[in-house]
C-alpha positions in Angstrom: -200.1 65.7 -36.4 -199.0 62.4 -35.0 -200.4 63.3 -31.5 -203.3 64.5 -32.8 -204.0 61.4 -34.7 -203.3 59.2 -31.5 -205.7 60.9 -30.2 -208.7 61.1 -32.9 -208.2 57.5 -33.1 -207.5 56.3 -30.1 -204.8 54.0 -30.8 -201.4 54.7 -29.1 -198.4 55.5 -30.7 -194.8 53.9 -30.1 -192.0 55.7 -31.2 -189.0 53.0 -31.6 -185.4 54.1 -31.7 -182.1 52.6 -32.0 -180.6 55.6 -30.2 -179.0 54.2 -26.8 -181.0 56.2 -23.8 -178.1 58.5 -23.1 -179.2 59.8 -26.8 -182.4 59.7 -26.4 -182.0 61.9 -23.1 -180.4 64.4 -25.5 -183.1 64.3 -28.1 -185.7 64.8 -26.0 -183.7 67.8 -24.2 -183.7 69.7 -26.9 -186.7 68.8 -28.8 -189.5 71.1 -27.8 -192.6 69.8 -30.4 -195.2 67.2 -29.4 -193.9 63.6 -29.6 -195.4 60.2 -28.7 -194.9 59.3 -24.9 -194.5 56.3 -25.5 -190.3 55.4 -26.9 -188.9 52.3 -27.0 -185.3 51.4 -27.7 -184.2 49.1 -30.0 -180.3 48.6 -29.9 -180.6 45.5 -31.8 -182.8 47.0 -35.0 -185.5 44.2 -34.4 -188.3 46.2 -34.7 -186.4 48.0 -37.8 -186.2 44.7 -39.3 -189.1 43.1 -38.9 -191.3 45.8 -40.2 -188.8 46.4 -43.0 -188.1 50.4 -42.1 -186.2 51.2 -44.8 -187.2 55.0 -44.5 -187.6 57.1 -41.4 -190.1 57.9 -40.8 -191.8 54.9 -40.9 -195.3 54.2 -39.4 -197.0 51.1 -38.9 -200.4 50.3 -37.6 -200.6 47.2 -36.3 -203.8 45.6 -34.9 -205.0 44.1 -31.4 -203.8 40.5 -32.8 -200.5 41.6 -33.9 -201.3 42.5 -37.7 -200.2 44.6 -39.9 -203.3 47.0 -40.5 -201.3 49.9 -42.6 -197.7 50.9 -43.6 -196.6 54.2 -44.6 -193.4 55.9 -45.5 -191.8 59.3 -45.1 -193.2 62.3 -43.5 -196.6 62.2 -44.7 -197.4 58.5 -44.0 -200.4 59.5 -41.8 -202.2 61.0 -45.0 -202.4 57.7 -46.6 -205.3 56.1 -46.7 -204.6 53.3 -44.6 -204.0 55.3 -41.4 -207.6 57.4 -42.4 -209.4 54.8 -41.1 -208.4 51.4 -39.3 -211.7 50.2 -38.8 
């Protein structure tokens, strides 16, 4: 659902982790269901932190300027309204 709402919207998705990359390898080894290509890693928690992701899943949209546009929590974040529509 993730991918497919990249994709109907065309806004891309970032998957942040603060797996190291030997960890990630192994994730993504045995994982076999869509996933954003896009991951960044976050040893440090910074992008935990500053967008408060107290729940994981946590998805936010954040706009061309650097604002948050919606914020959603657990599994079915996407169905919230704010991630309906960003415009």
């Amino acid at each position: 659902m993730l991918i497919d709402w990249e994709k109907d919207q065309g806004i891309p998705v970032i998957a942040v982790t603060d797996e190291d990359e030997a960890k990630v390898g192994e994730f993504f080894g045995k994982y076999d269901k869509p996933f954003p290509a896009r991951v960044a890693i976050d040893p440090r928690g910074l992008v935990t932190d500053a967008y408060r992701a107290t729940a994981f899943p946590t998805f936010v949209l954040v706009g061309a300027k650097g604002e948050v546009l919606g914020y959603g929590r657990g599994a079915d974040a996407l169905e919230q309204e704010a991630f309906r529509d960003p415009d």
